[in-house]
C-alpha positions as CSV (number, residue, x, y, z in Angstrom):
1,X,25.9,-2.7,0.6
2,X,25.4,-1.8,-2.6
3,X,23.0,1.0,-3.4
4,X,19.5,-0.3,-5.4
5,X,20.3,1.9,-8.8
6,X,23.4,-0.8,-9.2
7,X,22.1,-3.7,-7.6
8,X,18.8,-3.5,-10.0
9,X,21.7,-2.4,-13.2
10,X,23.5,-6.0,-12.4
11,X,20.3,-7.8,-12.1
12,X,18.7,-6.9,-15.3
13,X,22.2,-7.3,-17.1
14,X,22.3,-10.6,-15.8
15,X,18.7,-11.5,-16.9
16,X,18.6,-9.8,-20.5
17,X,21.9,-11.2,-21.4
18,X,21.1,-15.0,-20.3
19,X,20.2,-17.3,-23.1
20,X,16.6,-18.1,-21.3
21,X,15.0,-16.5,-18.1
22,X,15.3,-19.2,-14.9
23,X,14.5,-17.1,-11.8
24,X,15.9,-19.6,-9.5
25,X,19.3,-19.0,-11.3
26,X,19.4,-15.5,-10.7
27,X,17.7,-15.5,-7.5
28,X,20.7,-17.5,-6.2
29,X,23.6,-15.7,-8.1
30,X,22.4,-12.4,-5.7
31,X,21.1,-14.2,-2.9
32,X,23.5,-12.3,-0.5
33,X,22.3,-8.7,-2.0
34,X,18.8,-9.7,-1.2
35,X,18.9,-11.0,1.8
36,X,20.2,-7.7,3.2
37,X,17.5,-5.7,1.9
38,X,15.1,-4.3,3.9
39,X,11.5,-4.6,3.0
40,X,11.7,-1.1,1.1
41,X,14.4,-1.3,-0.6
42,X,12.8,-4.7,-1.9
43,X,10.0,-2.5,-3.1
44,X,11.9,0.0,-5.1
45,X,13.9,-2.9,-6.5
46,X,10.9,-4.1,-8.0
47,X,9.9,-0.6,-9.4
48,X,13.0,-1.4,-11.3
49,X,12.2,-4.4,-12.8
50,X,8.9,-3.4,-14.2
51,X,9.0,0.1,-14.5
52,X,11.4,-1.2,-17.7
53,X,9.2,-2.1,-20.4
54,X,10.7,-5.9,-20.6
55,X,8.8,-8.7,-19.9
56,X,11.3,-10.7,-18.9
57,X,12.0,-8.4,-15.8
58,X,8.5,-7.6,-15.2
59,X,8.4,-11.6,-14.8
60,X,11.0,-11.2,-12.6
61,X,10.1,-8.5,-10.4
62,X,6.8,-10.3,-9.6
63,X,8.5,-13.6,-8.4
64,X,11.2,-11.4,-6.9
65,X,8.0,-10.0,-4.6
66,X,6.4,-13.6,-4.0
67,X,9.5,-15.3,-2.9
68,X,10.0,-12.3,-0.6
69,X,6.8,-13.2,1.2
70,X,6.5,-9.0,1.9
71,X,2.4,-8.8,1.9
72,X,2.2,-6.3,4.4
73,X,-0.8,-4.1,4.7
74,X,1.3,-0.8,5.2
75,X,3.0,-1.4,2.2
76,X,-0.1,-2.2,-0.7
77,X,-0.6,1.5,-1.6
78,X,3.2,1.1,-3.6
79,X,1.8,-2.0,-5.5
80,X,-1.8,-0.1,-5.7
81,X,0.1,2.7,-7.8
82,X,2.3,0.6,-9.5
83,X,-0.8,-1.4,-10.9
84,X,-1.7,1.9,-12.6
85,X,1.5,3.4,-13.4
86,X,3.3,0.2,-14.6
87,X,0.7,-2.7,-16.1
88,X,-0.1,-1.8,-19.7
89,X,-1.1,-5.4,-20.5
90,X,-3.6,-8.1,-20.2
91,X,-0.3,-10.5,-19.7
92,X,1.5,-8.2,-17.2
93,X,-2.2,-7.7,-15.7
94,X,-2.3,-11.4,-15.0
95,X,1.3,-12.0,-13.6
96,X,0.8,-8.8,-11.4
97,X,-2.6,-10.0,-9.9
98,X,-1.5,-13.5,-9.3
99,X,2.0,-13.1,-7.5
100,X,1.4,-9.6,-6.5
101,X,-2.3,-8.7,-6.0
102,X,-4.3,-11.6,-4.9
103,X,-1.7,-12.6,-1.4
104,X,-2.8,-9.0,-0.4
105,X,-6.6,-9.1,-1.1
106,X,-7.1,-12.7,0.4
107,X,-5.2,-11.6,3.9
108,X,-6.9,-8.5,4.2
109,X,-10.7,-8.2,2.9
110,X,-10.5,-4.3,3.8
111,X,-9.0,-4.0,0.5
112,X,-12.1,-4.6,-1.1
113,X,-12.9,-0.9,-1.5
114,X,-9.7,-0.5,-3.3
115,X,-10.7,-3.5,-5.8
116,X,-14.1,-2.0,-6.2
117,X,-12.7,1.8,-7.3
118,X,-10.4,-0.1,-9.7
119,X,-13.8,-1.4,-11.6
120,X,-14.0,2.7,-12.2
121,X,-10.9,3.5,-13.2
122,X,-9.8,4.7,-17.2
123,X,-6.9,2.1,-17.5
124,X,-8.6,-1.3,-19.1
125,X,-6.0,-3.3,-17.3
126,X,-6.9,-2.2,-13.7
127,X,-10.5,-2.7,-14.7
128,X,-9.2,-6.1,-15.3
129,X,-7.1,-6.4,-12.5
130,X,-10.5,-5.8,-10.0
131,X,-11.3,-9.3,-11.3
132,X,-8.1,-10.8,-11.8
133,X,-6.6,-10.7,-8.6
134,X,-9.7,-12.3,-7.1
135,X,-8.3,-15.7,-8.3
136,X,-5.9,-17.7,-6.9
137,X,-3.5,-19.2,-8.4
138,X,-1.3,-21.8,-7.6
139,X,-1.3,-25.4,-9.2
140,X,-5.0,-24.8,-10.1
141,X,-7.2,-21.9,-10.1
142,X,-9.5,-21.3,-7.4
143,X,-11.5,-18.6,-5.1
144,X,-10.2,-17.4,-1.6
145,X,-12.2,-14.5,-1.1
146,X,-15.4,-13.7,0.0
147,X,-18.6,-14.1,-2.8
148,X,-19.9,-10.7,-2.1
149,X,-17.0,-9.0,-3.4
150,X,-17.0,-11.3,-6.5
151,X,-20.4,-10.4,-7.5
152,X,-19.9,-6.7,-6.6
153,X,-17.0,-6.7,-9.1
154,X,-18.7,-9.0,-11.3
155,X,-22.0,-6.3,-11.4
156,X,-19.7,-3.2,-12.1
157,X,-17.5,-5.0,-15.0
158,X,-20.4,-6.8,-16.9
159,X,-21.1,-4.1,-19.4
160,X,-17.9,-3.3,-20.4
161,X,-16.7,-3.8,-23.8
162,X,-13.6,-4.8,-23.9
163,X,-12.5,-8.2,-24.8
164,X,-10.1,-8.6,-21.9
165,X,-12.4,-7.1,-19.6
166,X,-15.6,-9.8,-20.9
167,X,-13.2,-12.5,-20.8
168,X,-11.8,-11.7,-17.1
169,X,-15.4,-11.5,-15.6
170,X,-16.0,-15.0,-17.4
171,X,-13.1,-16.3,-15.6
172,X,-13.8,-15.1,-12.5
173,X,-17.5,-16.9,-12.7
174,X,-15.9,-19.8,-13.8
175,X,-13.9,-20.3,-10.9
176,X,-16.4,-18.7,-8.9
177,X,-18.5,-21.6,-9.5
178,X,-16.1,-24.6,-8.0
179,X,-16.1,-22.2,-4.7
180,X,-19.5,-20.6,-4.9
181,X,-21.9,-22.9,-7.4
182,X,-25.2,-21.8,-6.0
183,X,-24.6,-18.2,-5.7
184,X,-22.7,-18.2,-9.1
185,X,-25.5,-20.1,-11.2
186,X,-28.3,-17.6,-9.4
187,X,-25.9,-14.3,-10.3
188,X,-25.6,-16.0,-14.0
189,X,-29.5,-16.4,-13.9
190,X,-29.9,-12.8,-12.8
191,X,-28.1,-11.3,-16.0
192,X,-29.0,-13.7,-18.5
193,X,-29.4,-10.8,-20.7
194,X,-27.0,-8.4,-19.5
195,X,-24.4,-10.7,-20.3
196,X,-22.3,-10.6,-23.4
197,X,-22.0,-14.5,-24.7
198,X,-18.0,-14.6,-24.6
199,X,-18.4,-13.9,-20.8
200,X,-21.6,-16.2,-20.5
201,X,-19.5,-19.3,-22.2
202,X,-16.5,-18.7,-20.0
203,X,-18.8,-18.8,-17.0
204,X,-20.0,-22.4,-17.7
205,X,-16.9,-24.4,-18.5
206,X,-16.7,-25.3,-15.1
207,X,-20.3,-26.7,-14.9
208,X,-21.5,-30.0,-15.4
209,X,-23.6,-30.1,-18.8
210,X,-26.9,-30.2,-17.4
211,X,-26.2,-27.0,-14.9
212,X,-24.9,-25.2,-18.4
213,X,-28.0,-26.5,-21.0
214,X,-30.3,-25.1,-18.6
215,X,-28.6,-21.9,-18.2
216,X,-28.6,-21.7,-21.8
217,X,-32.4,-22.9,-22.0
218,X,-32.9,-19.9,-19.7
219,X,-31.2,-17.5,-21.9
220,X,-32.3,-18.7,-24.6
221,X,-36.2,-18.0,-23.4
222,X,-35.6,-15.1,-21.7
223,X,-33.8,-13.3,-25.5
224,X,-37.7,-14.8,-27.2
């Protein structure tokens, strides 16, 4: 067996030089490689792929870990430091939490302190991550986890200012809503005026009309 430095070397040759990025393509072409890889040296083949700066193997590296099924408990501090040393944006945020992050946190609701601590941390993109990786993703979007620890990160993010953290928040509400509608629409009525109106809209798309003109009655009352 080959050792990781030149398995990862012929994978990312293989992916930067091919005309478009198929995963399936080059999943196959080193199928054998893979398969003989323990569940570490999985790991620090995916350090590989996004520790690179390229998209195209971040992309890879994340299905590379959800096609290896390897959610392990023992093994989420490496994808908890990678989340801060290796996801610089709100697009790499979002591939990491949904292939990466959100297997871990649904299987083990421990984690939830971990997710919390992110909501503190400097790094914009593991702010975002806290809420992020809350969502499920799969042919739709939807919410596995429990509502407390939506609402907990929901209350920690809601007065930050940056745009990818207001619009995260707002997505998590609004998907919070087709798993948790009462709770949601009473947390929504709670911080009618805490809440910035780019998270407040995203909350509601989910909603039927009437549930969103009387949230909007309510804030508009309670900003008189």
């Amino acid at each position: 067996m080959e050792n990781i430095e030149e398995l990862a070397d012929k994978v990312k040759c293989n992916i930067l030089n091919a005309d478009e990025f198929n995963f399936m393509k080059i999943n196959k072409l080193f199928k054998s490689q893979f398969l003989k890889l323990k569940d570490i040296e999985k790991i620090m083949l995916f350090e590989k792929m996004i520790d690179s700066g390229n998209f195209k193997l971040f992309s890879f590296g994340t299905l590379f870990i959800k096609s290896s099924n390897i959610y392990i408990l023992e093994y989420f501090h490496f994808f908890e430091n990678f989340l801060y040393e290796y996801v610089n944006e709100w697009y790499e945020c979002d591939q990491y939490c949904y292939r990466v992050l959100n297997p871990f946190v649904e299987r083990y609701p421990l984690l939830y302190k971990n997710i919390l601590n992110w909501t503190k941390a400097s790094c914009i993109y593991v702010k975002r991550a806290a809420a992020v990786c809350l969502i499920h993703s799969s042919q739709t979007f939807s919410i596995n986890v429990d509502y407390e620890i939506v609402d907990a990160v929901c209350e920690e993010l809601l007065d930050e200012e940056h745009l990818h953290i207001k619009k995260a928040v707002g997505w998590l509400l609004k998907y919070s809503y087709l798993s948790y509608p009462e709770q949601t629409i009473s947390f929504i009525n709670n911080h009618l005026l805490q809440m910035n109106v780019i998270t407040f809209n995203y909350a509601m798309e989910k909603m039927p009309i009437e549930n969103r003109n009387e949230l909007k009655r309510n804030r508009f009352i309670q900003n008189k």
